[in-house]
Structures are given as C-alpha cells and as structure tokens.
N, C-alpha and C positions, 0 to 999 in steps of 0.2 A: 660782859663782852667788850671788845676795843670798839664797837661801834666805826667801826672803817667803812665807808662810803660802797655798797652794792655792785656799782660801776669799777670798780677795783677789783672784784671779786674773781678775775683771773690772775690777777697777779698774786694775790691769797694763798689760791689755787697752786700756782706754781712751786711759792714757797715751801707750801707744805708736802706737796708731791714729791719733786726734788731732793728735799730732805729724809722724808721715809723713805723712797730709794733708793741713795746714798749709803744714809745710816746704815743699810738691811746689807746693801752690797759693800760696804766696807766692810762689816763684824763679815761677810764669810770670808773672805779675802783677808784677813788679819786670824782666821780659827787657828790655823796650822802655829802660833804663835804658843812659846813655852810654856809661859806661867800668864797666871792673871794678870798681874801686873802690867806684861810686858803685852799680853792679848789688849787691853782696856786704851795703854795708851799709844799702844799702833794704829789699834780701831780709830778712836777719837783724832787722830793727825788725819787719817786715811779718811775719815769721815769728810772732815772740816775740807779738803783740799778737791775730795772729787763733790760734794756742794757746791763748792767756789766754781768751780766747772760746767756742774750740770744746772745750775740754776738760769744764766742766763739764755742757753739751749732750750731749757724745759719752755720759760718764756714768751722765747722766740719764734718755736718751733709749736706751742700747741694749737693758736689759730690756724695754723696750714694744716696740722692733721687731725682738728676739727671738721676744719672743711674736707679734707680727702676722704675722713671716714662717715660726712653726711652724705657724702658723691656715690659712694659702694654701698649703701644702705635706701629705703625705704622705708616708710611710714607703715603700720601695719594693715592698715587699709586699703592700701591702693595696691593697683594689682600689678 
C-alpha cells in the first residue's frame, strides 16, 4: 500500500470516486463510436477531460453533502 496518512483519506476518496465515474460516463458517451479504435481513444480523451472537471467538484462538494445527507438521515436507534 502507498501508506498515505488516514487524515487524507477523503481526498483518496475523491480521487478514486471521480475517476470511476468519469471513466464509466465517458465509455457510455463515447459507445456510439465506430470502431474500436476510434471508441478506446474517444473514451480515454473524454475520460481524462471530464476527471479534470469532476475531480475538484467531487472534492469540494462531498463535505457539504456528507453533511446534508447526515441532516436527512438518523441513527437507527433513535426514534
């Protein structure tokens, strides 16, 4: 493992988030693409470009809808 410090562990978090949904939403938005070829490195542009996007959103934005979705929820104990 990189042994990256615990206290980082939402930015980790982000990266890795970010990127799997990216990745997943560029390859569908690049399907309609001819051939292989031309699918692989539409994806990977489309990949790389909406990452560079949603990464510092992803970031930014999951402390507040941490918080917003521990505000709408309950513990399962309590009544």
């Amino acid at each position: 493992m990189l042994g990256i410090p615990r206290r980082y562990s939402h930015f980790v978090f982000g990266v890795i988030q970010s990127g799997l949904t990216s990745l997943i939403a560029a390859g569908i938005a690049s399907f309609p693409a001819v051939s292989a070829t031309i699918f692989f490195e539409h994806w990977m542009l489309s990949w790389l470009i909406a990452w560079a996007a949603m990464l510092p959103i992803v970031l930014l934005a999951a402390p507040a809808i941490r918080a917003f979705s521990l505000r709408l929820t309950r513990e399962e104990g309590a009544a």
